[in-house]
C-alpha positions as semicolon CSV with decimal commas, in nm:
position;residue;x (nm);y (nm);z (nm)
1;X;13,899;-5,733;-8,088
2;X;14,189;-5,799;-8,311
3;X;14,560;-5,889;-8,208
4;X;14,878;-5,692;-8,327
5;X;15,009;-5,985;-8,522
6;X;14,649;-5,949;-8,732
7;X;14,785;-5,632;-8,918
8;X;15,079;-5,802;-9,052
9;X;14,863;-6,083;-9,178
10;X;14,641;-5,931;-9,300
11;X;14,855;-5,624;-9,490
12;X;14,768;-5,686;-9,803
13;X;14,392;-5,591;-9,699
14;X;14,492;-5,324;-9,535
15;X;14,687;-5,179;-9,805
16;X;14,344;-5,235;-10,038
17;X;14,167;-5,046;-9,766
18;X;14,420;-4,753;-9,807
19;X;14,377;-4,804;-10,203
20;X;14,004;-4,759;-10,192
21;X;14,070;-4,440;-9,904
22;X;14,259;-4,259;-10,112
23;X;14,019;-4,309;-10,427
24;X;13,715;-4,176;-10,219
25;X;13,890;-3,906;-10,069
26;X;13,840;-4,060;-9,666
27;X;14,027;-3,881;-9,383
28;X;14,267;-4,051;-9,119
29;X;13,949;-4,128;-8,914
30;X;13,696;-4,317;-9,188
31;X;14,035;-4,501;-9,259
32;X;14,109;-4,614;-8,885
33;X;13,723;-4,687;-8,860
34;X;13,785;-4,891;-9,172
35;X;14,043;-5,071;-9,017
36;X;13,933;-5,155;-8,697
37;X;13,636;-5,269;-8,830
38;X;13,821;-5,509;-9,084
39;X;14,066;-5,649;-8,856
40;X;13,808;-5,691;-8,627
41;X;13,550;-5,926;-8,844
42;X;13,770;-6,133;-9,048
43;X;13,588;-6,379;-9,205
44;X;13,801;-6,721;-9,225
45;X;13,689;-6,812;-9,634
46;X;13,957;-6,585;-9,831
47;X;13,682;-6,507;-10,067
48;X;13,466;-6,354;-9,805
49;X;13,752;-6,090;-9,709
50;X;13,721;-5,857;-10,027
51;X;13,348;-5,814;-9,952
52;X;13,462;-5,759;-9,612
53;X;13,694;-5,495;-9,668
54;X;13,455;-5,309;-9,896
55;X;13,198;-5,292;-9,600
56;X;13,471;-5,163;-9,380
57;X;13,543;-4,897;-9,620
58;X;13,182;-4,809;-9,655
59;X;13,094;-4,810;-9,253
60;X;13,406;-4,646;-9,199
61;X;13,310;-4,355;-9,383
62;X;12,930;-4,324;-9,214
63;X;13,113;-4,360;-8,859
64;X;13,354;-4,067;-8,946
65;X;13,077;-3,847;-9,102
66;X;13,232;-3,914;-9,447
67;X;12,933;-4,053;-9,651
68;X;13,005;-4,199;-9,998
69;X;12,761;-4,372;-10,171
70;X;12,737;-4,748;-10,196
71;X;12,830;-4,768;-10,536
72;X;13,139;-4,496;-10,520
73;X;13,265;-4,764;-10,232
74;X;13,194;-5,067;-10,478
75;X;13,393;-4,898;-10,758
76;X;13,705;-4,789;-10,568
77;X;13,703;-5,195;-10,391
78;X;13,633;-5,402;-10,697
79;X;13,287;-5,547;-10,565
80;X;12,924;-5,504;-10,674
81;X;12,708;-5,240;-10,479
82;X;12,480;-5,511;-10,354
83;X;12,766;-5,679;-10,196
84;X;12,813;-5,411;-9,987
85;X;12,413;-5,333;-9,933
86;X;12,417;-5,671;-9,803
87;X;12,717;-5,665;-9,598
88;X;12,732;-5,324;-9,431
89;X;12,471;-5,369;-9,158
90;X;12,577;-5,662;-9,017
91;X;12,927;-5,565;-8,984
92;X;12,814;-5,216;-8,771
93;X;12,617;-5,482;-8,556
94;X;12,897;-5,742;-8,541
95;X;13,132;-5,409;-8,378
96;X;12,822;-5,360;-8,155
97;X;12,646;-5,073;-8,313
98;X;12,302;-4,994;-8,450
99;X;12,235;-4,943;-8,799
100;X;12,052;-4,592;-8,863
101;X;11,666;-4,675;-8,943
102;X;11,687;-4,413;-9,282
């Protein structure tokens, strides 16, 4: 759970999160996903949060039914693909859900 105060804070990632959105095309719900999830699991080392945010982006778009590949999320948040393949199913386990078993 995240406090009010987080989203100012934090706006800049936020505003990356709504960059990388609107280059993959995500709806209002992959994008609140994508936020809750980010706001949610910030990691304390700054350098940690852009990996973060990418995994938001990416889980947020699974949760809302709005697949995109690994690498499309990679390329619209300025991190490598296995960041995210690293990242992604420990963050939907962190919010307290199970990673699908493809």
């Amino acid at each position: 759970m995240y406090r009010a105060s987080d989203r100012v804070e934090h706006a800049e990632w936020l505003s990356d999160i709504e960059r990388a959105a609107d280059s993959l095309g995500l709806g209002t719900t992959a994008r609140s996903h994508a936020v809750d999830l980010f706001l949610s699991t910030i990691p304390d080392e700054d350098r940690s949060k852009r990996a973060t945010m990418a995994a938001s982006v990416y889980v947020g778009a699974l949760l809302a039914s709005e697949e995109r590949s690994q690498s499309a999320v990679a390329e619209a948040t300025g991190v490598s693909r296995l960041t995210i393949q690293q990242r992604w199913k420990g963050l939907l386990e962190s919010a307290g859900l199970e990673a699908p078993e493809w």
